[in-house]
Every structure is written in structure tokens, then in C-alpha cells.
Residue, then its C-alpha position, 0 to 999 in steps of 0.5 A: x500500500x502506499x502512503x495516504x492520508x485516511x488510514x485512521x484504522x491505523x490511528x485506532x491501532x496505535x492510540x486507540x478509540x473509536x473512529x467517531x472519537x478521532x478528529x481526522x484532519x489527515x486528509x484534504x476531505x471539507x469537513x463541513x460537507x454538502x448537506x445531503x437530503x433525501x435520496x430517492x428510493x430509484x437511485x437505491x434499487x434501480x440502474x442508473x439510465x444514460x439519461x441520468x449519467x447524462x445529466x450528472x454530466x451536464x451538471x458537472x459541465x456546469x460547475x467546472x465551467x466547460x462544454x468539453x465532454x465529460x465522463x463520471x468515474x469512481x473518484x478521481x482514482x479511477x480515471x488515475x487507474x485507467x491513464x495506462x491504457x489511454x495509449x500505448x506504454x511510452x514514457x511518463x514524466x510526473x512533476x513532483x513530489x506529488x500524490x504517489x498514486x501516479x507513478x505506482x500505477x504508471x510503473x506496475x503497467x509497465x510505463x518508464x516513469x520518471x519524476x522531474x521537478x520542473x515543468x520544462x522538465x516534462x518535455x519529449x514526455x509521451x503522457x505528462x502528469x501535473x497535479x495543480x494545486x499540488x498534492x501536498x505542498x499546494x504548489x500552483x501554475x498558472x493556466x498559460x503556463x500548462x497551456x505551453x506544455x501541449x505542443x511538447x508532450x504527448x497527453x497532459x494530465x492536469x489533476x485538478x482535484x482541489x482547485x474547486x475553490x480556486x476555479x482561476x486555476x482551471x484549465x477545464x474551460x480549455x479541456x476540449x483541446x487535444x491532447x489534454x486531460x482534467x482530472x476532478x475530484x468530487x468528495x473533496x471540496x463537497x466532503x463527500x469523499x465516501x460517495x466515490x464520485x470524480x470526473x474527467x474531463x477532455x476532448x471527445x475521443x479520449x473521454x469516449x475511451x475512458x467511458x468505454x473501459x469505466x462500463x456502461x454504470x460506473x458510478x452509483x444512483x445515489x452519487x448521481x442523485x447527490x452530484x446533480x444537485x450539489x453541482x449546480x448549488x452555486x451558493x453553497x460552492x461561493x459560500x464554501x470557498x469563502x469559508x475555507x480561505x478564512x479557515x486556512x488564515x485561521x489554522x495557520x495563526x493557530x500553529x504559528x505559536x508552536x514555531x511551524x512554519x508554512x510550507x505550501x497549502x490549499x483551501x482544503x489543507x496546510x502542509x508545515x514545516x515541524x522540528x519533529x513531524x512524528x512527534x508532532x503527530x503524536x502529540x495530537x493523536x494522544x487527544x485523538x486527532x490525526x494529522x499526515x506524515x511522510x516518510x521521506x520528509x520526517x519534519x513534514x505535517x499535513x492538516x486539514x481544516x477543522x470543522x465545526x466549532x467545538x472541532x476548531x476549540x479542540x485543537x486549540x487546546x491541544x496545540x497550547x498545551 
């Protein structure tokens, strides 16, 4: 398995307590999610129809601002799972460090992968791989800057999974040019992330091959029945977006006290820079909440944005002890 945020059964394992004890804050997941009302009893008990999926297409189209064609998947991992057999194995560039999932699964179906850190560094690249914002530091590029890239590689991949709230980032509006290939996550910015839900966007005749391999129900009646309907509340999705930059002005003048220092961040999480990222994540797991850490950055820590108030009350406590 590779390394994730999420993995609160290891947290249980370590430090003990009930899953609805812990606060975890070790993923990029809104923990204030879209309201999720009644779900009718058909998307429980029938087959999603083509009209529907259709639907949930266009509702997507909307939020993202695009006409580009669109295909609903499983969440953003599926599309990543099914990159591989877009085209023929050649060579894969990644611009990291970024989420781990690229390479591993570029690697294990026989891609020559290799992870640059500069974006001039992706060209002559047969499939070029950009998460933007960057997954986990935040780093972005700007939407001309990507555009370059499409004459020098072969297909670019642009993850957008947590550019919700920061739609000027976006490259869907541009997603119907050839060669280039969105990826957006659905349960993240919506904090929905067990309903399993993301899209891909681009031109006709990729997102054709995609639909064709994802079968003809790939994603559930009651994602489709919560997405149409969340997709298109523009309300709550300015609303979100607003809260959540002030959350993140927040967090940060939270952990200031403790001499963290801000590495990079999204409007979902912030990535700091700790004398001791293990120690770290100890000391707020002993008070049940669980932060991310990594491996080959051992002064690295990741948190994601309280929720609700006694969540923010909470970790105030912990972190002036």
C-alpha cells in the first residue's frame, strides 16, 4: 500500500478509540460537507439510465465551467487507474513530489516513469502528469503556463482535484483541446469523499475511451442523485470557498505559536514545516486527532481544516498545551 492520508484504522491501532472519537484532519476531505437530503428510493434499487449519467454530466459541465465532454468515474482514482491504457506504454514524466498514486500505477503497467521537478522538465514526455494545486505542498501554475506544455508532450494530465475553490486555476474551460486531460475530484471540496464520485474531463475521443473501459454504470444512483444537485448549488460552492480561505488564515495563526512554519497549502489543507513531524503527530493523536506524515520528509505535517466549532476549540487546546 502506499502512503495516504485516511488510514485512521491505523490511528485506532496505535492510540486507540473509536473512529467517531478521532478528529481526522489527515486528509484534504471539507469537513463541513454538502448537506445531503433525501435520496430517492430509484437511485437505491434501480440502474442508473444514460439519461441520468447524462445529466450528472451536464451538471458537472456546469460547475467546472466547460462544454468539453465529460465522463463520471469512481473518484478521481479511477480515471488515475485507467491513464495506462489511454495509449500505448511510452514514457511518463510526473512533476513532483506529488500524490504517489501516479507513478505506482504508471510503473506496475509497465510505463518508464520518471519524476522531474520542473515543468520544462516534462518535455519529449509521451503522457505528462501535473497535479495543480499540488498534492501536498499546494504548489500552483498558472493556466498559460500548462497551456505551453501541449505542443511538447504527448497527453497532459492536469489533476485538478482541489482547485474547486480556486476555479482561476482551471484549465477545464480549455479541456476540449487535444491532447489534454482534467482530472476532478468530487468528495473533496463537497466532503463527500465516501460517495466515490470524480470526473474527467477532455476532448471527445479520449473521454469516449475512458467511458468505454469505466462500463456502461460506473458510478452509483445515489452519487448521481447527490452530484446533480450539489453541482449546480452555486451558493453553497461561493459560500464554501469563502469559508475555507478564512479557515486556512485561521489554522495557520493557530500553529504559528508552536514555531511551524508554512510550507505550501490549499483551501482544503496546510502542509508545515515541524522540528519533529512524528512527534508532532503524536502529540495530537494522544487527544485523538490525526494529522499526515511522510516518510521521506520526517519534519513534514499535513492538516486539514477543522470543522465545526467545538472541532476548531479542540485543537486549540491541544496545540497550547
Amino acid at each position: 500500500m502506499r502512503e495516504h492520508g485516511g488510514n485512521l484504522d491505523l490511528a485506532q491501532q496505535r492510540f486507540g478509540g473509536r473512529a467517531e472519537d478521532w478528529i481526522d484532519l489527515s486528509t484534504g476531505i471539507n469537513r463541513l460537507p454538502y448537506p445531503v437530503e433525501e435520496v430517492g428510493e430509484r437511485a437505491w434499487t434501480a440502474l442508473p439510465s444514460r439519461a441520468e449519467i447524462e445529466t450528472l454530466h451536464q451538471a458537472a459541465q456546469h460547475a467546472y465551467r466547460t462544454s468539453a465532454a465529460v465522463v463520471a468515474l469512481g473518484g478521481a482514482q479511477a480515471a488515475i487507474q485507467l491513464l495506462p491504457q489511454l495509449a500505448p506504454r511510452g514514457h511518463a514524466r510526473i512533476l513532483a513530489p506529488t500524490y504517489n498514486e501516479y507513478a505506482g500505477v504508471l510503473s506496475a503497467a509497465g510505463w518508464d516513469v520518471q519524476e522531474v521537478g520542473e515543468l520544462d522538465s516534462l518535455t519529449g514526455a509521451d503522457l505528462a502528469i501535473v497535479v495543480n494545486p499540488n498534492n501536498p505542498d499546494g504548489g500552483c501554475h498558472a493556466p498559460k503556463d500548462l497551456l505551453a506544455l501541449l505542443p511538447r508532450v504527448g497527453r497532459l494530465v492536469i489533476d485538478e482535484s482541489f482547485a474547486d475553490a480556486v476555479p482561476n486555476l482551471s484549465l477545464a474551460p480549455e479541456a476540449d483541446r487535444p491532447g489534454l486531460l482534467i482530472l476532478r475530484s468530487f468528495g473533496k471540496f463537497y466532503g463527500l469523499a465516501g460517495l466515490r464520485l470524480g470526473f474527467a474531463l477532455g476532448n471527445s475521443s479520449d473521454i469516449g475511451k475512458l467511458a468505454a473501459m469505466s462500463g456502461p454504470w460506473p458510478v452509483s444512483g445515489a452519487a448521481i442523485a447527490i452530484g446533480c444537485r450539489a453541482l449546480r448549488d452555486d451558493v453553497w460552492a461561493a459560500a464554501t470557498s469563502a469559508r475555507l480561505a478564512r479557515d486556512c488564515v485561521r489554522l495557520d495563526d493557530m500553529v504559528e505559536a508552536q514555531g511551524w512554519r508554512l510550507v505550501g497549502g490549499t483551501p482544503l489543507f496546510r502542509l508545515y514545516e515541524t522540528p519533529d513531524g512524528l512527534a508532532a503527530q503524536e502529540k495530537l493523536a494522544r487527544s485523538q486527532i490525526w494529522s499526515r506524515v511522510f516518510a521521506q520528509k520526517p519534519t513534514w505535517l499535513r492538516l486539514g481544516l477543522p470543522g465545526s466549532e467545538s472541532e476548531w476549540t479542540r485543537l486549540a487546546k491541544i496545540l497550547a498545551r
